[in-house]
C-alpha positions in Angstrom: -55.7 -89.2 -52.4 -55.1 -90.4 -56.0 -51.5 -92.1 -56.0 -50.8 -89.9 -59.0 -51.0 -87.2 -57.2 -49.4 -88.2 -54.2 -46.6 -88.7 -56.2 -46.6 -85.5 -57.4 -46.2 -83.8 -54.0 -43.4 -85.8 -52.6 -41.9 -85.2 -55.9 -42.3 -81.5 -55.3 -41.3 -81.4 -51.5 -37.9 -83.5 -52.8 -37.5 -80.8 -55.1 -38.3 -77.6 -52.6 -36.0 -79.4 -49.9 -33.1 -80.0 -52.5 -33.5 -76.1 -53.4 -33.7 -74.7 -49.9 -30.3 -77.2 -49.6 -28.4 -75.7 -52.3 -29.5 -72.0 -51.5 -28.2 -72.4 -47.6 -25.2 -74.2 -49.2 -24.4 -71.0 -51.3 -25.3 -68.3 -48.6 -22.4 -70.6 -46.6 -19.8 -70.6 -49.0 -20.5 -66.5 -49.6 -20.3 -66.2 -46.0 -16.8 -65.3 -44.3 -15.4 -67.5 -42.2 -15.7 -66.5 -39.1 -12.5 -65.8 -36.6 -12.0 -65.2 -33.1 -11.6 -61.8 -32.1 -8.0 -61.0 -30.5 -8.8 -60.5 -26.9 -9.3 -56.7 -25.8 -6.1 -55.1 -24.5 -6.0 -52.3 -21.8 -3.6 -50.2 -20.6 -3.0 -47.5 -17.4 -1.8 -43.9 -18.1 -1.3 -42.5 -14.7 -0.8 -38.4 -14.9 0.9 -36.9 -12.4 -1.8 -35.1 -9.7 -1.0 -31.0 -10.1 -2.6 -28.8 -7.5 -2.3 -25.0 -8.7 -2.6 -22.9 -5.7 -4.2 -20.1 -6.3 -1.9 -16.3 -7.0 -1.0 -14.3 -3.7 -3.3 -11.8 -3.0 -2.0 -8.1 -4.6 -1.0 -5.5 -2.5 -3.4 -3.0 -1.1 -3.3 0.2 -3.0 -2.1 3.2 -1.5 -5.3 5.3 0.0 -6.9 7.3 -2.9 -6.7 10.2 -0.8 -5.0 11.3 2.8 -6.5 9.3 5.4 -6.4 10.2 9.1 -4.9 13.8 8.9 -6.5 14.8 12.5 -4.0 12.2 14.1 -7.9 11.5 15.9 -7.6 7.5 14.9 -3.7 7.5 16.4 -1.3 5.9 14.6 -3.7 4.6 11.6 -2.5 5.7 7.9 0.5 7.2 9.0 4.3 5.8 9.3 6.3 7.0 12.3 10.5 6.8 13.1 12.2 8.2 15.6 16.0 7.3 16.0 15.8 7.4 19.4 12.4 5.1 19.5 10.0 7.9 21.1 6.3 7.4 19.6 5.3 10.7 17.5 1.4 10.5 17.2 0.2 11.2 20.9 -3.2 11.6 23.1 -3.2 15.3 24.4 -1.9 13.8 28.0 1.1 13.1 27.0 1.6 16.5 24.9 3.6 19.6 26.3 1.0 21.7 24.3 -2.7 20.8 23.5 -3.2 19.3 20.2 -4.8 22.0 17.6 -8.2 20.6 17.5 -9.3 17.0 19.0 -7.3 14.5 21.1 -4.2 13.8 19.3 -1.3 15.6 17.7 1.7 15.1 16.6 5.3 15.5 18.3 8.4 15.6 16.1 11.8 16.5 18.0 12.1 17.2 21.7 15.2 15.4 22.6 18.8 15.9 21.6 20.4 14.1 18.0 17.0 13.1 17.6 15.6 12.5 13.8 11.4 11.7 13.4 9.9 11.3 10.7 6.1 10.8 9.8 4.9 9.9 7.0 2.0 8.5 4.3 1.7 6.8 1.3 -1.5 7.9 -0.5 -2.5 9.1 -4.4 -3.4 12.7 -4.7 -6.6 13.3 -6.0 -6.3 15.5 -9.4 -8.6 18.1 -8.0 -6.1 18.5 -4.8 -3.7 21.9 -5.5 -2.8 22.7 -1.5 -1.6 20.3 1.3 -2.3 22.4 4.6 -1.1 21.4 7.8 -0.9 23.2 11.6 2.4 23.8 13.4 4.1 24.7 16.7 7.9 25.2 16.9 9.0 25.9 19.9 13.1 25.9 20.7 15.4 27.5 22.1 18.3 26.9 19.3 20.8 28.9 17.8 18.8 30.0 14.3 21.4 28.0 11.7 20.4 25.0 9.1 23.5 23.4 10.3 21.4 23.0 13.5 18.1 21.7 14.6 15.6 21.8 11.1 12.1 20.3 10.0 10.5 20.8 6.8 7.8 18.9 4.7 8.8 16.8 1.5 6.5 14.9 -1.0 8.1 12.5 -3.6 6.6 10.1 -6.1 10.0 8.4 -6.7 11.4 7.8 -3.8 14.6 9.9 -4.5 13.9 12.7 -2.2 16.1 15.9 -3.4 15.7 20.2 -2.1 13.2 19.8 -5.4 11.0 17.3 -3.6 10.8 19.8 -0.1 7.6 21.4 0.1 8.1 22.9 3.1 11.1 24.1 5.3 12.1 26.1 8.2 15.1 26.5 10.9 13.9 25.1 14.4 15.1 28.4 16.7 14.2 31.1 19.0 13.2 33.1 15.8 11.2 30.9 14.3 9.3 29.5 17.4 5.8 30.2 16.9 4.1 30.6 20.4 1.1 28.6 19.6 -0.8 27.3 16.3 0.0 28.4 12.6 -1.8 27.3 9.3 0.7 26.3 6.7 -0.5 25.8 3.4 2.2 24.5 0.2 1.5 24.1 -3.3 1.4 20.3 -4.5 -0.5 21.4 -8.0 2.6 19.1 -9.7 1.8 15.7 -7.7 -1.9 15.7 -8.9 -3.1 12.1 -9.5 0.2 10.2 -8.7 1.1 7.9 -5.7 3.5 9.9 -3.0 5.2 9.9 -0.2 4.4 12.4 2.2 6.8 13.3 5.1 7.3 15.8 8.1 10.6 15.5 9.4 12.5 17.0 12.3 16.4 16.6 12.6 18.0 18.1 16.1 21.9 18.3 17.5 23.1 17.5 20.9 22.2 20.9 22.1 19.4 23.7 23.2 16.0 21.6 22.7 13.9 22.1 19.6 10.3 21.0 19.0 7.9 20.6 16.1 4.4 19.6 16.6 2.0 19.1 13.7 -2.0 18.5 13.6 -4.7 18.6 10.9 -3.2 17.9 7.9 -5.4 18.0 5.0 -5.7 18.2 0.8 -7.5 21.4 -0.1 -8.4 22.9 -3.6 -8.2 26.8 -2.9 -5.7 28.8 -0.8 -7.3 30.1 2.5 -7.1 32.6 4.6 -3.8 31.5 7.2 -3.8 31.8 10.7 -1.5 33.5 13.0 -0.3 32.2 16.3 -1.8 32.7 19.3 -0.4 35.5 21.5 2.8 34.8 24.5 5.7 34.4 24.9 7.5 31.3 22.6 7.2 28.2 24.2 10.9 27.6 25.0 10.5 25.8 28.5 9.4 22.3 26.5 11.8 19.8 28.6 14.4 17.3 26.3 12.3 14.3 26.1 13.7 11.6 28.7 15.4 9.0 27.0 13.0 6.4 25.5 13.3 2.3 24.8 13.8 1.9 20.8 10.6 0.3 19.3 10.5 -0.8 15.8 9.5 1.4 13.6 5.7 1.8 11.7 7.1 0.9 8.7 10.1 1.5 5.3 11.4 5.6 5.9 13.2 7.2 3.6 17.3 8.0 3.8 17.6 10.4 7.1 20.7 11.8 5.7 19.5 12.0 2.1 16.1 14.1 3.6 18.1 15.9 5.9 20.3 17.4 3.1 17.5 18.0 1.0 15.9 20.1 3.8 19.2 21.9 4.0 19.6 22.5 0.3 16.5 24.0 0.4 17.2 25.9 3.4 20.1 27.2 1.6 18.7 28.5 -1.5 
């Protein structure tokens, strides 16, 4: 190679390198100086563990219409009390009197200062005007409503008052029936509301008085009632013999608030 030229090239490589120098020198000084990052820092946030248990269940709601009225399923739907612990809803063995239609009936009464009570909560459908029901009476009583009574009440309030009673009568040798009657009440005023539905029979410490009821139902039109069959008044039903107490079915309402009630009403 020439030396002039030679000389030219190591001349211009001195002068690339010195500019490649300078530029690297700038781009170091523009740079910022690099620092150490501060070392991460973590922290724990411990919550407290919370468990919701889930709501209690709600209550059942009352039937949405009178369930069991036959007494044929026993005891089911109904509430019974007796103050002297006898069981009111019974097979037709263990009846004085056969039961109006089926199996099963129901015996209120039958021993002296007795008070029994059945009842049912349900909700009266709006197209229900009449609550029918069958019933025996058969005593041998004195005929006065300071004496042996029954009745029917129906309440929505659970203040029962002689405005509540939908149906009441003196448990005597008048009023003894001999056999089966259709009763039929008008419960036009309860349509759609939840109530309480109660027979009730209240007796003193003398001359035996008994109330049996079967078929209870919810109807929409009055019908034609029945009259008892013919004989003699069945006044030789026995005092019940005393009976074990036994819890009762379930809440009943005052005795002595539904017993006045039946007697206010009585005494209208």
């Amino acid at each position: 190679m020439n030396p002039s030229w030679r000389r030219q090239v190591v001349a211009l490589m001195l002068a690339v390198g010195l500019v490649t120098l300078s530029v690297l020198a700038a781009l170091a000084q523009a740079a910022p100086a690099h620092t150490a990052e501060a070392p991460l820092q973590t922290s724990h946030l411990y919550l407290p563990i919370v468990i919701k248990s889930p709501p209690p269940p709600p209550p059942p709601p009352p039937p949405a219409a009178l369930v069991n009225g036959n007494f044929e399923s026993g005891a089911a739907g109904w509430v019974e009390y007796s103050e002297q612990g006898y069981v009111i809803i019974l097979e037709a063995q263990d009846l004085p009197i056969p039961p109006h239609s089926g199996n099963w009936a129901a015996w209120l009464g039958g021993a002296y200062d007795e008070a029994s009570l059945l009842g049912q909560v349900f909700t009266v459908p709006r197209t229900a005007t009449r609550l029918a029901y069958y019933l025996w009476i058969a005593s041998g009583d004195v005929c006065s409503a300071d004496y042996d009574i029954g009745g029917v009440t129906m309440d929505s309030d659970g203040d029962i008052t002689e405005d509540d009673v939908l149906d009441a009568y003196i448990l005597c040798s008048d009023t003894s029936t001999g056999g089966w009657v259709r009763r039929e009440v008008d419960i036009s005023r309860y349509a759609g509301q939840e109530v309480m539905l109660t027979f009730a029979a209240f007796t003193d410490s003398t001359l035996n008085s008994n109330m049996f009821i079967d078929d209870v139902s919810l109807t929409s039109a009055p019908q034609q009632l029945e009259t008892a069959s013919s004989g003699e008044p069945l006044f030789i039903v026995p005092a019940r013999p005393p009976s074990p107490p036994t819890s009762p079915h379930g809440v009943t309402p005052g005795l002595q608030e539904l017993r006045s009630g039946l007697q206010r009403a009585l005494n209208r």
